[in-house]
C-alpha positions in Angstrom: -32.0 0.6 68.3 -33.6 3.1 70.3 -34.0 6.9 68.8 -31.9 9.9 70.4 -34.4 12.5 71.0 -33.3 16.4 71.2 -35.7 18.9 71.9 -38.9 16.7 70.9 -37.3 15.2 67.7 -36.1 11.6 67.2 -32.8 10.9 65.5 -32.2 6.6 64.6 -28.3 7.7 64.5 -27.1 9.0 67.3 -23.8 10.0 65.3 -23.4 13.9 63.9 -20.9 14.3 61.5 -18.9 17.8 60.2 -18.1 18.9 56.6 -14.6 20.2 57.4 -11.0 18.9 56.2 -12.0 16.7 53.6 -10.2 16.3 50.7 -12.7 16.3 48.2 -16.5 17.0 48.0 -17.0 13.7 46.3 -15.1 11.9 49.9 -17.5 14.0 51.8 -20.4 12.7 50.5 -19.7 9.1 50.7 -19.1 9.6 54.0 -22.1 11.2 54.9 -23.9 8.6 53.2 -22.3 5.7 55.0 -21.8 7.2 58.4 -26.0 6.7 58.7 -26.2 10.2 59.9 -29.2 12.7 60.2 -27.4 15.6 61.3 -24.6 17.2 59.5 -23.1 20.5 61.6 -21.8 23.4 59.6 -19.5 25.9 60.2 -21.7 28.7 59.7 -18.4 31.0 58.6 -17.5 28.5 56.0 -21.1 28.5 54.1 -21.5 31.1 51.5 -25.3 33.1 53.0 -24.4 36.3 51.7 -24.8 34.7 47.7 -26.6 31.9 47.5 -26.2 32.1 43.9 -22.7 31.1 44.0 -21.3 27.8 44.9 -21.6 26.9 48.2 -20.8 23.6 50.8 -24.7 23.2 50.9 -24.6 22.5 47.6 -23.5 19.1 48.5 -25.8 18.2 51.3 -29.1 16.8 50.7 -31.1 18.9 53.0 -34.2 15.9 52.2 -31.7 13.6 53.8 -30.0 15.6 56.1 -30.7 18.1 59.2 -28.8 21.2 59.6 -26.8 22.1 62.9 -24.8 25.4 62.1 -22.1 26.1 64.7 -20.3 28.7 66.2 -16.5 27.8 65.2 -14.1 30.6 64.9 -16.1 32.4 67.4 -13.6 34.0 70.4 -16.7 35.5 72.7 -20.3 35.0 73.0 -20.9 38.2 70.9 -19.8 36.8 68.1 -20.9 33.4 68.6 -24.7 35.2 69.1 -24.6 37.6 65.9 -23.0 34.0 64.0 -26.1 32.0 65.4 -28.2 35.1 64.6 -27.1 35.0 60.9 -27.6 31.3 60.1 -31.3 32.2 61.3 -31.6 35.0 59.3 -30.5 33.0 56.1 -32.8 29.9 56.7 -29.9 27.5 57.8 -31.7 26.7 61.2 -32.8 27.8 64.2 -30.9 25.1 65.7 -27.2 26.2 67.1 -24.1 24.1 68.1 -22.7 26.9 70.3 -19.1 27.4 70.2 -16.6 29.5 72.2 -13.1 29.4 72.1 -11.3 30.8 74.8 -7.3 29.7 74.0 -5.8 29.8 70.6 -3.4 26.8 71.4 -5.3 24.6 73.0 -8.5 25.6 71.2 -10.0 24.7 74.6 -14.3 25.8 74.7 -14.6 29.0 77.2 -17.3 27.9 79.2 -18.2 31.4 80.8 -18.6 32.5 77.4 -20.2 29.3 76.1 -22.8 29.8 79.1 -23.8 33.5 78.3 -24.4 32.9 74.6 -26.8 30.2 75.3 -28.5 32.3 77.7 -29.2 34.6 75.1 -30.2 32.5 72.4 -32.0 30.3 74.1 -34.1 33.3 75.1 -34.3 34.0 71.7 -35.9 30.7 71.0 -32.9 28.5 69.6 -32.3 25.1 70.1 -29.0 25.4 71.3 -26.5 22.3 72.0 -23.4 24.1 73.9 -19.8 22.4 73.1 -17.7 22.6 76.6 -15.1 21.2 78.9 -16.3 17.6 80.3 -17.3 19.9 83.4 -20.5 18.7 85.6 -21.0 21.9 87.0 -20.7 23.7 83.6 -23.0 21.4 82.2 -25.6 21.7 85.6 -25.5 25.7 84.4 -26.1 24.7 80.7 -29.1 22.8 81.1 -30.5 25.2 83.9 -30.1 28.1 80.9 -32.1 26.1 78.6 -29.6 24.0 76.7 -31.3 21.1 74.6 -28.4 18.8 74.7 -24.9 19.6 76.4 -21.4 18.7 74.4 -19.0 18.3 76.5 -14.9 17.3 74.8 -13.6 13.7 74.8 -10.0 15.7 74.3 -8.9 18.9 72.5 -10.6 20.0 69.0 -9.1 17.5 66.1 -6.8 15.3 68.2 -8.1 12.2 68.0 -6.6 11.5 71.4 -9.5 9.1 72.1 -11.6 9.6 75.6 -9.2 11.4 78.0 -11.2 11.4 81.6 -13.5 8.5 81.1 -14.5 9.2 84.9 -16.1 12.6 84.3 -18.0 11.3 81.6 -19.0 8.4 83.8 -20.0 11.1 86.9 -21.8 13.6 83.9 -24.1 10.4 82.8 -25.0 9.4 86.5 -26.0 12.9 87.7 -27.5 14.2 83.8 -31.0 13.0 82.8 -33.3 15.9 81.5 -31.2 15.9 78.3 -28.8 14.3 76.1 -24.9 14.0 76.4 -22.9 14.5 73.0 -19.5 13.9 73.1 -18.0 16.8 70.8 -14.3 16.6 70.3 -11.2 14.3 70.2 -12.4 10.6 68.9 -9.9 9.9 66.7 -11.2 5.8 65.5 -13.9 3.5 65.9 -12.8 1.9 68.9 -13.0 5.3 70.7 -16.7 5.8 69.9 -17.4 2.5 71.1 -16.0 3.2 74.3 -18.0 6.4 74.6 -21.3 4.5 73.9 -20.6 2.0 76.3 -20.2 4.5 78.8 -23.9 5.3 78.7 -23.2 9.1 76.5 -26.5 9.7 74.2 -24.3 10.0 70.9 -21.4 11.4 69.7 -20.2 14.3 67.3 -17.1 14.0 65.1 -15.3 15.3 62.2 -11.4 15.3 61.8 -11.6 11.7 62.8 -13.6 11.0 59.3 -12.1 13.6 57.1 -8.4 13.0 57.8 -8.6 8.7 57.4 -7.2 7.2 54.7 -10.4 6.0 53.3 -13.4 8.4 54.6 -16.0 6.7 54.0 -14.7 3.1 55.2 -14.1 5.3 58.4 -17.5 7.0 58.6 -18.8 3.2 58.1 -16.7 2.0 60.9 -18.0 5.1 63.2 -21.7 4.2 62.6 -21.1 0.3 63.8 -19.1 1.6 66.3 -21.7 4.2 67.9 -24.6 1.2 67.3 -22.5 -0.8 68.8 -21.6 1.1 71.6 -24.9 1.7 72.6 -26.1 -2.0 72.3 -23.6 -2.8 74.5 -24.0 -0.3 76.8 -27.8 -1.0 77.3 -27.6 -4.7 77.4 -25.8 -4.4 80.5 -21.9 -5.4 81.0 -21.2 -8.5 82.9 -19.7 -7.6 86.7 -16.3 -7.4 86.8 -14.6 -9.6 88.9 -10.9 -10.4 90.5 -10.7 -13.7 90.0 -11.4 -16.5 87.4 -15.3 -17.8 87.0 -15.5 -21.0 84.6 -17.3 -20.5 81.9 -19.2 -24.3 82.0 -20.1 -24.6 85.3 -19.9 -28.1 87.2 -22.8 -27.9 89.2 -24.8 -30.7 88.1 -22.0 -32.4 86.0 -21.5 -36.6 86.4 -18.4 -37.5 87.5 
């Protein structure tokens, strides 16, 4: 399978997973383990960097395994989202950033405005910064034009495993976006929605609730990672045209009669 490359490093998975909602440390491991992730995104509010001699969520990732994306969640404007990226720095997490804005407490739909002026910022600042957002074009045009090493636009609203809500957008985003990567961040909700995403041409995929809240975690984070390899198989060995009416399968040019 070919590598997803951000910023000048290669990933073999092209699947990031999160560390929230799980039940138990011990489901959260297994998952990472079978998902075949690389990256693992944390919550920078949820990690304990003020103590690190106290117990902490990186206690249980294998940072020789594992690379670190920190993220912006909980953050309500791009001030806070650039003193939250600023702090992860400052602690060692990364200098890599999943920026996050929310602009509606409801909806916990990204504000992209926001979103767009934090990565200004930070990517001034030299961060790598991968920018969650609505599945806008223009948005994401303005995100990669501000320096954005990957662009993350939702598949449907933050942990509703609604599945890939305007296929077309996606479709228009991956014919007109080249110069980096398309993560879908947001709404997957089961294997059969990654594979759609893949197949749809999107460089990889970011997921958590879909994991953390299945009955069996880790059979799920299994199920994601052949679903995303899948996907992408699929998607580059080129899907048969579709047509309107019926083509036999065993031709009868040639056949005796």
């Amino acid at each position: 399978m070919d590598a997803l490359k951000i910023a000048g490093r290669e990933f073999k998975s092209r699947l990031i997973i999160g560390t929230g909602k799980y039940r138990s440390n011990e489901e959260m491991v297994e998952a990472f383990e079978r998902s075949g992730a690389e990256m693992i995104t944390v919550a920078v509010r949820r990690v304990n960097v003020t103590d690190r001699s106290q117990p902490s969520l990186l206690d249980f990732i294998d940072l020789k395994k594992f690379s670190l994306l920190p993220n912006t969640a909980g953050c309500y404007s791009a001030e806070e989202a650039i003193r939250t990226a600023r702090l992860a720095r400052e602690v060692g997490l990364s200098d890599w950033v999943k920026v996050e804005v929310i602009g509606d407490q409801t909806t916990l739909f990204p504000d992209n405005e926001a979103t767009l002026e934090a990565t200004r910022v930070l990517v001034k600042e030299g961060f790598t910064v991968l920018p969650y957002f609505g599945d806008d074009l223009i948005m994401a045009k303005k995100l990669i034009d501000a320096g954005a090493a990957a662009v993350m636009p939702l598949a449907a609203p933050i942990g509703s495993g609604l599945g890939i809500q305007n296929p077309n957008n996606l479709r228009i985003m991956r014919e007109q976006i080249s110069a980096v990567p398309i993560i879908v961040d947001a709404g997957v909700g089961t294997a059969s929605d990654a594979c759609f995403a893949m197949e749809l041409g999107i460089d990889g995929l970011l997921m958590n609730t879909a994991i953390a809240e299945a009955s069996k975690p880790g059979d799920m984070a299994e199920a994601m990672n052949l679903a995303v390899r899948s996907g992408r198989l699929a998607f580059l060995s080129g899907r048969m045209q579709r047509r309107l009416y019926a083509s036999a399968s065993s031709p009868i040019s040639g056949v005796v009669r």
